[in-house]
N, C-alpha and C positions, 0 to 999 in steps of 0.2 A: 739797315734791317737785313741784310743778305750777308753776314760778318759768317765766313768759315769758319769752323767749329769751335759754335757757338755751344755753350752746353744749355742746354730749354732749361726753365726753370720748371716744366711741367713735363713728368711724361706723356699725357693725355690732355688735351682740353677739349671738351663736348662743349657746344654753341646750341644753345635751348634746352630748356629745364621741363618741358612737358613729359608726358609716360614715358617715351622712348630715352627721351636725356634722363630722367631720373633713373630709368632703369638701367642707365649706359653706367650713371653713379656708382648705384648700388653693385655691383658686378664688378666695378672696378676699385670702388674703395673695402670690399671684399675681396682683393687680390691685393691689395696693400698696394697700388699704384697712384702713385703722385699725383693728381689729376683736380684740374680747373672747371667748373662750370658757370659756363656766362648764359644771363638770361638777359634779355634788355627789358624786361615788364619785372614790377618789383612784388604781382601781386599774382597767383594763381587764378586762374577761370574759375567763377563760381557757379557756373554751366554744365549743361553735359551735353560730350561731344559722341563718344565712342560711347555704346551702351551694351553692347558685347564683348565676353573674353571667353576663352574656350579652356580645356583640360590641360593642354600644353603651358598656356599661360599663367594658368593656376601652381603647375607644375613647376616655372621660376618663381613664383612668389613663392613657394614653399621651398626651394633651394635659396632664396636670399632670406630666408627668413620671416618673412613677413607676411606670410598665407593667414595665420589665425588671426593678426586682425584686419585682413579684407575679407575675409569671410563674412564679417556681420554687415558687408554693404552690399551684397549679394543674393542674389535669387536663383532659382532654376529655370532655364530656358528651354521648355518642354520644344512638341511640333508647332512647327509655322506651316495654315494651312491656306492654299491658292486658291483662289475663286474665280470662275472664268466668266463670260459674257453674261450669261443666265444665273450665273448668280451659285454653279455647282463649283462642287470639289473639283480641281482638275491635278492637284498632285501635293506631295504631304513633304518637307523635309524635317527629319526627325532625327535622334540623339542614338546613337547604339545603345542596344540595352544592358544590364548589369550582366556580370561583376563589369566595373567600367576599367577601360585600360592602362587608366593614368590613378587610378583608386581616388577623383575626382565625378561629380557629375559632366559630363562632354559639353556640355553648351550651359554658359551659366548670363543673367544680364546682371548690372551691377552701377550703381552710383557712383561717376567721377569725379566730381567734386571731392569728396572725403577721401578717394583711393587716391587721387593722384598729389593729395597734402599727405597721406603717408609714407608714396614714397618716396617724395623730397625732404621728407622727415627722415628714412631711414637711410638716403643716400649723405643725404649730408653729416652724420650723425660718424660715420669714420674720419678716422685722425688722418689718415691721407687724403682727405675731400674738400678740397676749400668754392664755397660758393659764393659768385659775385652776382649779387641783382641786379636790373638796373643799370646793367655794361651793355649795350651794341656794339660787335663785330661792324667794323668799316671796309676795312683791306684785311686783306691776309697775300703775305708773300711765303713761298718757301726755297730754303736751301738745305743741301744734300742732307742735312742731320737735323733737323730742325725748323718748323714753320713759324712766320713771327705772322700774328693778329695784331691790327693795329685797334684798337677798343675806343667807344665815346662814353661819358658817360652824362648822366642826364642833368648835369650843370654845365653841359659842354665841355670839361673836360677830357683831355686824351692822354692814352697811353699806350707801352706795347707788353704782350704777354708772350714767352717765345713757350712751345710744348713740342714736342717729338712726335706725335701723330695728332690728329684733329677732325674730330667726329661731328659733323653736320645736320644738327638733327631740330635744327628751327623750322623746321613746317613747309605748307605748301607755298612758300612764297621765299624760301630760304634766300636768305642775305652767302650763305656758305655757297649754295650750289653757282648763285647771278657771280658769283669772286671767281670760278671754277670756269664757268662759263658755258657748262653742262648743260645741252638741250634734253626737252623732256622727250619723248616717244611717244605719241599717239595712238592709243591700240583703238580708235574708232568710238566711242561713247562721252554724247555730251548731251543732256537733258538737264533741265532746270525745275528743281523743285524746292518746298517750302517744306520741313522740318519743323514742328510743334511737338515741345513737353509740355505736359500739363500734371499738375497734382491735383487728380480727381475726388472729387467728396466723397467719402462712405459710403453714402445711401445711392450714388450714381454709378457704383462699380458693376453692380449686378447687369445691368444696362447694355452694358461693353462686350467685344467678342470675348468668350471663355479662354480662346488661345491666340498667340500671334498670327495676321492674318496679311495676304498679298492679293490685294483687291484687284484682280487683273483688269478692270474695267474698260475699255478704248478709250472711254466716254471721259475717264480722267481714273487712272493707275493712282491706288493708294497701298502704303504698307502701313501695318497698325503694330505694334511692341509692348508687351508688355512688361513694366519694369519694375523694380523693388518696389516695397509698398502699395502704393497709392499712383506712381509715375507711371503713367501711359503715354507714347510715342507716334505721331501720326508723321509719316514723311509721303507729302502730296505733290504729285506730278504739276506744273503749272502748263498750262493749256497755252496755246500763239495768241499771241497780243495778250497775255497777261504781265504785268511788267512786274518784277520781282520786288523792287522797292514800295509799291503802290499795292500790295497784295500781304504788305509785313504789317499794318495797322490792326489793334485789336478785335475793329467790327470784322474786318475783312477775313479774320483769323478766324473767327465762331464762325461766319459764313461756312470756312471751309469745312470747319468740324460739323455743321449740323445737322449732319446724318447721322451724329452719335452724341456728340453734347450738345448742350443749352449753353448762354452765359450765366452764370451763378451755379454752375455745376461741378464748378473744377478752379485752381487758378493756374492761368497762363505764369509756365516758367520760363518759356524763350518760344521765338517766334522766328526763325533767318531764313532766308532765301540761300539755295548753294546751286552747283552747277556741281553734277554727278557727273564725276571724268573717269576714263582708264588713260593713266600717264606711267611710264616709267621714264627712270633716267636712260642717258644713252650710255653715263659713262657710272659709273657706283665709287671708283677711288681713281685719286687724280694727284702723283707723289704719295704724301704723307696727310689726304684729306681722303676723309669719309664722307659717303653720304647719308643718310639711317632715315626711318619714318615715310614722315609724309612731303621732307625734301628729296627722297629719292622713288616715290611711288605714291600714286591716289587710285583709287576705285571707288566703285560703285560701292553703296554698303549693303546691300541684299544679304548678306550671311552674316552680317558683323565679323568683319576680318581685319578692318584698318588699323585699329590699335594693334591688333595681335602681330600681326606684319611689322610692324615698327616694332617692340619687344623680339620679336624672332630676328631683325635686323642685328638690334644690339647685341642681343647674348650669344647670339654667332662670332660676332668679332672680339667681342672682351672673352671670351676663353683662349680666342686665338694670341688678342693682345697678352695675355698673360704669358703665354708658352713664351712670345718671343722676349718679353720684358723680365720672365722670372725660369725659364723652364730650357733656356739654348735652343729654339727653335728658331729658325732661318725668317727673317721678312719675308722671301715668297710664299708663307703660308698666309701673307694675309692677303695676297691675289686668290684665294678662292673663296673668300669673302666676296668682292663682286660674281664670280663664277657662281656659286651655289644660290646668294639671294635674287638676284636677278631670275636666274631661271625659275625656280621659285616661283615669287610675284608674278612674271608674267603670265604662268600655267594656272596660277591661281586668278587671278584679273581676268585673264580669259575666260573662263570656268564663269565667276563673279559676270562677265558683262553677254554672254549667253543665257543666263537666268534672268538679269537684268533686260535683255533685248525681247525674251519673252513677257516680262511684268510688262514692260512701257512701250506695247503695240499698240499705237491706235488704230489700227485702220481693221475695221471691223469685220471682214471678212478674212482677212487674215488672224484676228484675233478667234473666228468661229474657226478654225482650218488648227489652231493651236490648240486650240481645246480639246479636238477630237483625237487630232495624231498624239498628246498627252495622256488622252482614255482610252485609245488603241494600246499605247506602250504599258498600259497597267492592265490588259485585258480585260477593257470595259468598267473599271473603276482605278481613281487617281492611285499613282506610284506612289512611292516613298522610295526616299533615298535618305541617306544620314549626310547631314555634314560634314561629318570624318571621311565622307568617301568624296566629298569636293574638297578639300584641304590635299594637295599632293605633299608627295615628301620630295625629297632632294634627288635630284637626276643628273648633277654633276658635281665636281669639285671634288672635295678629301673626300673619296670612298673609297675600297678595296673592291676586292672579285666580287661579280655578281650573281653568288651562288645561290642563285633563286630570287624571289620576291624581294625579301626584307631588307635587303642592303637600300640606308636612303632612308629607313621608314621609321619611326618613331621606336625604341624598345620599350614594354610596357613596364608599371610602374605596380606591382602586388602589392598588398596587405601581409605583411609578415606576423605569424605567431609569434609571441613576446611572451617574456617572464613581467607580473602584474608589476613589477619595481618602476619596470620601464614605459611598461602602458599599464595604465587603468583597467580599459578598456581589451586588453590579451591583443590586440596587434599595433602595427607600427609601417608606417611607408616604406618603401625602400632605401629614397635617397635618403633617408634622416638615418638610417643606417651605415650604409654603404659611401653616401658621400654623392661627387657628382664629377671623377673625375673620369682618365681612362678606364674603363672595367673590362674584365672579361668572365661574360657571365656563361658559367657553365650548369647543360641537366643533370642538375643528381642522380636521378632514374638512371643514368646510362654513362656517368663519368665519375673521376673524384677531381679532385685538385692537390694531391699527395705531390705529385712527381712537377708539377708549375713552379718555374723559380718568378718569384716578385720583379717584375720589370716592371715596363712603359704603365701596360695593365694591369691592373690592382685582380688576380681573379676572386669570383666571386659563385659561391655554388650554392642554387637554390634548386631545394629538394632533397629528396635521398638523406643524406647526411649533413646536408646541408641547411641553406636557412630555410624554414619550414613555411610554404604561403598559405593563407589563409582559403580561397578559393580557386585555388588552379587556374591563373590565367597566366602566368608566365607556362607552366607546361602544358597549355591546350598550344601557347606562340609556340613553344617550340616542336610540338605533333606537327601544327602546319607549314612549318618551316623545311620537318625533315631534317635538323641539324641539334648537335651538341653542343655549340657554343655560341655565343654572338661575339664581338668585339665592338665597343659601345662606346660613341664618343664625349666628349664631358657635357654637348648640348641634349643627351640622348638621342641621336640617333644610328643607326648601325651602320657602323664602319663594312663589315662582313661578316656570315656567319663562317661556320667552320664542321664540317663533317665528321672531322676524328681530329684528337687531339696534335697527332703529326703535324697539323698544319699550322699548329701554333706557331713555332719558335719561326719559321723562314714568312711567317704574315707580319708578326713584329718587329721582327729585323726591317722590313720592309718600308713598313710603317714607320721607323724610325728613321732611317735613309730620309722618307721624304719629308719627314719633319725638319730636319738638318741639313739638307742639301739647299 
């Protein structure tokens, strides 16, 4: 299994088929790469696990294609509001308001069940995609050019698959990372709670809190979600000496709801006990092995970020994967793969288990002490914050100069004016435009693109004479930027901006250098 240059039969093989592995798919059988997916279960979850995705998210689904039909399993996810000892408001986190920046709503909930059968439908559905069900990874060895999996499959059969890189994305218990031998990281957070979906009756909705709610209570922390349809969410704190398995039985299940349902009010669609961690990996690539999802990182779910984390895992390294596979870019650009997710995640989990350490206080005088310095920091009525301002962007890896804020930060995504051939409706996204590669998006109000020779960066001018937006939110970013250009990289987010066009030509040289070297 260690045979010198070997040639893989795969360029890619991804190990698990869940959001993250499909969306590793889709991304890569959209870059025409050769690529394997093993799943060892031959049937999708008919559950829901992850019940949030956010604008970014939405934002890959409509660069792979397949936003309009996740669209119809979706809802809006207005504010989620916190309830302190007494039973008041003690702080609001709410969505930024319109025009919104990704020309998505920011915070959307949504049914996995049917989303995660369509993107194993649309990952597998390219001619470079071949998918095995029903295979378990046993071993994986590698050598210098090539990793060999050793595979079982579920009549005991075995075999070997050899791929040139190998994306780890079978969950919190990953068979990839235990081969690896990668410990997890501890950031401090472990509570054990019980997670209830319920599809509520008609006539029992009205009933229900009007918004998602974080029952801060000592007495026993409840969050409440509200989800497509009919689907409401309760994830309840389990109290000491409650046993998690003894607490999953149906009666016991209403008990905990019966501060808001009855039985015969709703039906139980899943009932589990989980243990809410902050874990990262220690190590993210080990050779020619990845790690992505929930084998390389768990939290808390307080803002629903976990799935979205796993999808930001993959579409960060499959653009990367492309350059080096189709584009002459060097393998050490896929060392800032662990460099920028890692940071990432951490800042984020952190963030997540500070929100989290306030929900799941119990000790009651400290829970009244939270309350107040809460209604202090809102001068005597609860704050608001947005979720977009607890999502960080990138604080390391591929960036340029950091001339100001925005390098790191998501570029926003306009509404462009369109001729009716093209929209019905007179506008149209950006990237269904423009595309999703390198850009160099320049303000029309104050440049042209006449004198830009077409390299690395595709530029691209909106405004002025250029593509026309619908609401001005690309030139309000760039009023608060202070700058004339961004350089924008194919996962959207900003490489650097640029003051005057001078700084083009010696930033993409640059750029290019470290692409190459």
């Amino acid at each position: 299994m260690n045979d010198v240059g070997t040639t893989p039969q795969y360029e890619v093989a991804v190990v698990g088929f869940g959001p993250a592995g499909a969306v590793a798919g889709c991304w890569l059988g959209q870059a025409a790469i050769r690529t394997l997916i093993l799943e060892k279960s031959r049937r999708s979850w008919d559950i829901p696990r992850a019940v949030a995705i956010d604008h970014e998210i939405l934002r890959i689904f409509q660069n792979l294609g397949v936003v309009e039909k996740i669209l119809p399993y979706t809802a809006p996810f207005g504010a989620s509001e916190h309830f302190g000892v007494e039973g008041q408001l003690i702080r609001r986190i709410d969505v930024v308001p319109p025009p919104y920046p990704m020309g998505y709503l920011p915070t959307m909930v949504f049914s996995q069940p049917p989303v995660e059968k369509l993107l194993r439908e649309h990952a597998a559905q390219h001619a470079t995609v071949e998918v095995r069900l029903g295979e378990e990874v046993i071993t994986l060895q590698q050598a210098h050019d090539h990793v060999s999996l050793e595979l079982r499959s579920e009549d005991g059969t075995k075999s070997v698959v050899t791929a040139r890189y190998v994306i780890g994305c079978d969950g919190a218990s990953s068979r990839i990372r235990q081969c690896l031998d990668v410990k997890l990281d501890d950031l401090g957070f472990d509570e054990p709670w019980m997670v209830v979906d319920v599809l509520v009756d008609e006539a029992s909705l009205a009933q229900l809190p009007p918004t998602a709610a974080q029952f801060c209570n000592p007495a026993r922390p409840v969050t409440y979600i509200i989800g497509p349809g009919n689907h409401r969410r309760w994830e309840i704190m389990l109290l000491p000496g409650e046993e998690p398995a003894a607490m999953e039985p149906e009666q016991k299940v209403w008990e905990l709801l019966s501060p808001w349902l009855k039985p015969g009010q709703g039906k139980l669609w899943r009932a589990s006990s989980y243990r809410f961690h902050a874990l990262v990996a220690h190590q993210w690539r080990k050779g020619s092995v990845f790690l992505a999802g929930d084998a390389a990182h768990q939290q808390p779910p307080f803002i629903g970020q976990g799935m979205c984390q796993g999808i930001r895992d993959v579409t960060n390294l499959a653009w990367k994967l492309k350059a080096v596979f189709r584009e002459g870019a060097a393998d050490a650009l896929l060392e800032t793969y662990a460099e920028e997710r890692n940071r990432h995640v951490y800042t984020l989990t952190s963030r997540i288990k500070e929100i989290g350490r306030h929900i799941c206080e119990r000790d009651l005088q400290a829970a009244r002490s939270r309350d107040a310095s809460l209604l202090k920091q809102g001068g005597g009525s609860a704050p608001t914050v947005t979720r977009q301002e607890i999502v960080p962007g990138l604080e390391a890896g591929l960036l340029g100069p950091r001339n100001g804020n925005a390098t790191g930060t998501l570029f926003p995504q306009p509404w462009i004016l369109s001729p009716e051939i093209l929209s019905p409706e007179g506008s149209t996204l950006l990237d269904d435009i423009v595309g999703n590669g390198w850009r160099l998006f320049l303000d029309g109000r104050q440049v042209d693109a006449a004198d830009l020779e077409q390299g690395l960066a595709t530029p691209v001018v909106i405004g002025g004479r250029g593509l026309p937006e619908r609401d001005g939110v690309v030139a309000n970013w760039f009023d608060r930027q202070h700058c004339v250009a961004a350089l924008v990289r194919p996962d959207h987010y900003v490489y650097t901006v640029l003051r005057s066009l001078d700084e083009s030509r010696p930033v993409l040289q640059a750029l290019s250098d470290k692409l190459r070297s």
